[in-house]
C-alpha positions in Angstrom: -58.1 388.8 94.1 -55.9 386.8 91.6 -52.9 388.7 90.1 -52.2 387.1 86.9 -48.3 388.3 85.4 -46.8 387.2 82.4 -42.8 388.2 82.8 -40.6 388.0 79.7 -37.4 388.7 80.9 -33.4 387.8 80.7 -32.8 384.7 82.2 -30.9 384.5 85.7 -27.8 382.7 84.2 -27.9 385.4 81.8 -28.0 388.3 84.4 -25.7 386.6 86.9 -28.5 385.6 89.1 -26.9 382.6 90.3 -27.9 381.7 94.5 -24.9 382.6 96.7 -23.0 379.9 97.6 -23.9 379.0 101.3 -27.5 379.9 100.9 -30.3 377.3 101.1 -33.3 378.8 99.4 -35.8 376.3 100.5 -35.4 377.7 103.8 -39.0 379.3 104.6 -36.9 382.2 106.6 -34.6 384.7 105.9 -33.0 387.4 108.3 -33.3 390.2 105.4 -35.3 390.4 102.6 -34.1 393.3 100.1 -36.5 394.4 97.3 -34.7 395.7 94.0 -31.5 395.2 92.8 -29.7 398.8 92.2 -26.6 400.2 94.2 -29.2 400.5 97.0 -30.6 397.2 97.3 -27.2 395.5 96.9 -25.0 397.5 99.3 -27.2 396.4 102.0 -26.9 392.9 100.5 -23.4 393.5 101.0 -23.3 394.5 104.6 -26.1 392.1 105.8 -24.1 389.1 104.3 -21.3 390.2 106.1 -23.0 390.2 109.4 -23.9 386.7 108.4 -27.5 387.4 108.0 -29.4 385.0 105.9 -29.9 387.6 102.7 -32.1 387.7 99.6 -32.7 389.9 96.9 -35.5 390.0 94.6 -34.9 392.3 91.5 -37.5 392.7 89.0 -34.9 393.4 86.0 -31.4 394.4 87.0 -31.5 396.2 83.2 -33.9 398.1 84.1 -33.0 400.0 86.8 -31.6 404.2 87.2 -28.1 402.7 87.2 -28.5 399.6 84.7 -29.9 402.1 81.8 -26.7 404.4 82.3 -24.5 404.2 79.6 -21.3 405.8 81.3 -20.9 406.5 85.0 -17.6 408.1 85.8 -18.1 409.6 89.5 -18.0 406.1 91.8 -15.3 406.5 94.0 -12.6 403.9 93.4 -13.5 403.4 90.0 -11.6 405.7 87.9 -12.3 404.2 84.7 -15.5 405.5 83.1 -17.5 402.3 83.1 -21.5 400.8 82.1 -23.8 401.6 84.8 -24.4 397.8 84.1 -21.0 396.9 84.7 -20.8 398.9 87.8 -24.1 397.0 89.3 -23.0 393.8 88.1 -19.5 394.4 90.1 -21.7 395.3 92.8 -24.0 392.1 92.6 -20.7 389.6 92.3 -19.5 391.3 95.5 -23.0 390.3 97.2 -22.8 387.2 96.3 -19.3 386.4 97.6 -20.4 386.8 100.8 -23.3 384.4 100.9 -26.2 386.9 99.5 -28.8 385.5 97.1 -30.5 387.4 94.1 -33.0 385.9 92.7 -35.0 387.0 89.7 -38.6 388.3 90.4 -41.2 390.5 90.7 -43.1 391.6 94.0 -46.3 391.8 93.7 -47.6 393.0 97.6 -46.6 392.9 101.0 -47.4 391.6 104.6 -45.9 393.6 107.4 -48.6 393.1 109.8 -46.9 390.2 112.0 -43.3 389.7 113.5 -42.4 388.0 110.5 -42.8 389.8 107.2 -44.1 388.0 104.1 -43.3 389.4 100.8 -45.2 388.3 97.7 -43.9 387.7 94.4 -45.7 386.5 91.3 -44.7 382.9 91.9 -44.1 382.0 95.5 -44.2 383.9 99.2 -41.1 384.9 101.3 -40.6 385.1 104.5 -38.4 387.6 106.8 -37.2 388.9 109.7 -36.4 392.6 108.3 -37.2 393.9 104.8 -35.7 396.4 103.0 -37.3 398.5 100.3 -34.9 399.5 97.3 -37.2 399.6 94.6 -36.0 403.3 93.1 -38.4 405.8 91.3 -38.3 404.8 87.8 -42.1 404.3 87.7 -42.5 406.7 85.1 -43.5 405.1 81.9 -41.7 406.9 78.6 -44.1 408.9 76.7 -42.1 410.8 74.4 -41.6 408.4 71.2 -37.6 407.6 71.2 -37.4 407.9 75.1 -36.8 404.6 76.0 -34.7 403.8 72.9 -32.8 406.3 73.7 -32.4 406.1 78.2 -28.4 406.0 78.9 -27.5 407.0 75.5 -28.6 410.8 75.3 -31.3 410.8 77.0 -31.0 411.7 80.7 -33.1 412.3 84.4 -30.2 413.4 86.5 -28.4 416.5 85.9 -26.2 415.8 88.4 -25.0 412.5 87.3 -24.6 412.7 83.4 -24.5 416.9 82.9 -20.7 416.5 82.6 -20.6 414.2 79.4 -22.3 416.8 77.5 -19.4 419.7 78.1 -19.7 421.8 74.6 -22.7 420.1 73.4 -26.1 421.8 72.5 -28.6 419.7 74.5 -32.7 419.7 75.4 -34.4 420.1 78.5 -37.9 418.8 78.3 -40.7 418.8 81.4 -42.3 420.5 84.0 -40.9 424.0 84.6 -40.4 424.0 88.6 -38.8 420.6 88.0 -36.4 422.6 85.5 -35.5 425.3 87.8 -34.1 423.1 89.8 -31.3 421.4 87.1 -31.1 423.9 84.7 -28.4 425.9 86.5 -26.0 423.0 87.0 -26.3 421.5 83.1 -25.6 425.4 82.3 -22.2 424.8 83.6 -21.5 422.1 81.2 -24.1 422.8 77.6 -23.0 424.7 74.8 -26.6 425.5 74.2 -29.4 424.5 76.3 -33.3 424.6 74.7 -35.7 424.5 77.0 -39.1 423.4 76.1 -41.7 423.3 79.1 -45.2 422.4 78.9 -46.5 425.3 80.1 -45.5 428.8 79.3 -43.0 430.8 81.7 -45.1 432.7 84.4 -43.3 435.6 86.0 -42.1 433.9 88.5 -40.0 431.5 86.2 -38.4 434.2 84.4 -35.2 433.8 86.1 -34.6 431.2 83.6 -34.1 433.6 80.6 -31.7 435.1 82.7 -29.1 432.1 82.6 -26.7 432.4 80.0 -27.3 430.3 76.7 -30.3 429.3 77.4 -33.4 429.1 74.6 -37.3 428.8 75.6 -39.1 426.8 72.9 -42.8 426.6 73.2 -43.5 423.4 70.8 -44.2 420.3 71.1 -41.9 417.4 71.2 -42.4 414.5 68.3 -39.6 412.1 68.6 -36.4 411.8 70.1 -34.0 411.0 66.8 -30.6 409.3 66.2 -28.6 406.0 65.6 -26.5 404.7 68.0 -26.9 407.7 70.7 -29.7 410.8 70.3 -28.8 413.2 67.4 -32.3 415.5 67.6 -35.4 416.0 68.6 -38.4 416.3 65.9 -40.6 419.4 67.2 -43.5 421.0 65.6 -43.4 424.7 66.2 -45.2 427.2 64.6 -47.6 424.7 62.6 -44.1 423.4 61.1 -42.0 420.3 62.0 -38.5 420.5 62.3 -35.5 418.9 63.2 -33.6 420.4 66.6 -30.0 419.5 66.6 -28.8 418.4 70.2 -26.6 415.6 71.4 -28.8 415.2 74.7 -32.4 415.1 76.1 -32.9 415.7 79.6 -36.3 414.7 80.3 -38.0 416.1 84.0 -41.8 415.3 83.6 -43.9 414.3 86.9 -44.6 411.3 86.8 -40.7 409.9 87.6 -42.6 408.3 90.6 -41.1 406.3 93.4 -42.1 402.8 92.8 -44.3 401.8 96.2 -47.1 400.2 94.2 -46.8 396.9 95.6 -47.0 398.2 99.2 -50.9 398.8 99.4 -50.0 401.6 101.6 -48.4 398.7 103.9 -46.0 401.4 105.4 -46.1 405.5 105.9 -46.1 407.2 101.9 -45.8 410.9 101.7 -47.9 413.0 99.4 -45.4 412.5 96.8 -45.6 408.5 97.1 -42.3 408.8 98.5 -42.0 406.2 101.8 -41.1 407.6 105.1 -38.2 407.0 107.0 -35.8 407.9 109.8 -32.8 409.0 107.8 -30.8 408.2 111.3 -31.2 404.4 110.5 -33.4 404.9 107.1 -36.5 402.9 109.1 -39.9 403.1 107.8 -43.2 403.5 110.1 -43.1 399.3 110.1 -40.7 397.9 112.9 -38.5 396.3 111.3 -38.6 397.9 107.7 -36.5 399.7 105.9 -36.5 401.8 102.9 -33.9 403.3 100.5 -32.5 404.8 97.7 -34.6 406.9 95.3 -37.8 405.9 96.3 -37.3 407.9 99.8 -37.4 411.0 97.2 -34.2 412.3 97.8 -32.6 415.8 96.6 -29.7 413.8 96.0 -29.9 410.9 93.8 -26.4 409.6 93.3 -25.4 406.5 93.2 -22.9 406.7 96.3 -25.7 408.2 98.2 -27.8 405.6 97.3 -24.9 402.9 98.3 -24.3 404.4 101.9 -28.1 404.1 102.4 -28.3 400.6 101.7 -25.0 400.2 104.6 -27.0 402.0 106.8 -30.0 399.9 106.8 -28.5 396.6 106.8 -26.7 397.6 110.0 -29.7 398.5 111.1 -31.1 395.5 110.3 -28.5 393.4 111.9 -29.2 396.1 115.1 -33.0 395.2 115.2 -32.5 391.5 114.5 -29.9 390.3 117.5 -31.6 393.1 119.6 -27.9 394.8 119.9 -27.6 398.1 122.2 -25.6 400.0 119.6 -24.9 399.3 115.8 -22.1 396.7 115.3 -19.8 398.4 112.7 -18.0 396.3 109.8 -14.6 398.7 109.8 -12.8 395.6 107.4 
């Protein structure tokens, strides 16, 4: 089978993609191989540089990511400036870097765990590894509402928990799958003036506890465009045979669909039902000795970005563990 990409993407000097500085990239081997270039996917960078491990990253698009496409993230600790999710992944990337950790622009295209040495694929060349770890995320969702992607980091929201806060006294939307709704509604309550909810399907009785919680508005309609200029101002709905124009400074968009992004694998290592990948969250392993997985697309309740930044740690010392067959884990305490 031929796989024929076209990529049109920012260029590495661009994006800071430059090789770190003690790496030689015509090497054929590398102790770590890290796919995606989020808080994930970089923290293990981090950690596996630091236990001198030859380390590579392969990121797709570092603007494209969960935490790229935030416009404000104000909840890392040690950063108490409210910052770019871009900024926040580029200070992460520089920090890589520093300690000998490539990242190299590119897109993987499949796998080959079946030997010792691990192959990964890209669209222009094959590398090889002793360990690789997964960190692709779950932004496989394509937008479907017209204004979505216009809009991603600048209104429009997937995590309640992360960006609830910046709409305090703000009328916002909630648009998607009802169960998916349940589950963030209560927390964005805490923050909304006014929250309109407008599911896809109509509230059974089981659902009703959702007309329960204070401020909160049903709409059965359906969803046009997401409006504004610089950040989302409305949302154009038809209801009723009419279209109108719903005032809100947010769109929190929960549609399945949001999948984890495991395409690439061909089933290489254990998926769950939910394409999620398997893993031991004791050392965040997959079913594939010597592969790891982490960050979003293990599915997790939680999807911060500190969360997602301790799971990268703990598979590059993992990593390092599997790779100079060590007893115990070798902790980096400075």
């Amino acid at each position: 089978m031929t796989i024929d990409i076209s990529l049109d993407l920012p260029s590495e000097a661009t994006l800071g993609l430059s090789s770190g500085a003690s790496l030689d990239l015509s090497s054929e081997e590398f102790d770590v191989i890290i796919i995606g270039g989020g808080p994930a996917g970089l923290s293990a960078a981090l950690y596996a540089a630091r236990s001198q491990l030859k380390t590579i990253v392969l990121d797709k698009n570092p603007t494209a990511g969960a935490l790229g496409s935030t416009d404000k993230i104000e909840n890392y600790p040690g950063i108490p400036e409210r910052m770019k999710g871009s900024e926040l992944l580029s200070m992460f990337r520089e920090q890589a870097q520093k300690f000998g950790a490539s990242v190299k622009q590119a897109q993987v295209v499949g796998v080959n765990f079946e030997k010792d040495i691990k192959e990964v694929i890209t669209s222009d060349r094959t590398y090889s590894g002793k360990t690789v770890i997964i960190a692709t995320g779950s932004m496989g969702r394509n937008p479907t509402i017209k204004g979505e992607a216009e809009f991603t980091g600048r209104g429009v929201s997937y995590c309640a928990a992360c960006d609830a806060p910046f709409f305090a006294g703000k009328d916002v939307a909630v648009i998607g799958d009802i169960d998916e709704i349940l589950e963030e509604i209560n927390l964005i309550a805490k923050f909304a003036r006014t929250i309109y909810v407008i599911p896809r399907k109509k509230v059974t009785l089981e659902q009703n506890e959702i007309l329960n919680i204070p401020h909160v508005e049903v709409m059965y309609c359906r969803v046009i465009e997401i409006v504004g200029t610089n950040t989302v101002e409305g949302i154009r709905i038809m209801a009723e045979k009419k279209e109108q124009i719903l005032n809100v400074s947010g769109a929190f968009i929960f549609l399945h669909g949001a999948n984890p992004i495991t395409g690439f694998l061909y089933n290489a290592v254990d998926i769950t039902d939910q394409g999620c990948i398997k893993v031991n969250k004791e050392d965040m392993s997959s079913s594939v000795e010597g592969v790891y997985a982490v960050g979003d697309v293990t599915c997790k309740k939680f999807r911060q970005v500190v969360i997602a930044a301790s799971e990268g740690c703990i598979a590059a010392l993992s990593a390092d563990k599997y790779i100079n067959r060590r007893k115990q884990v070798r902790p980096q305490w400075s």
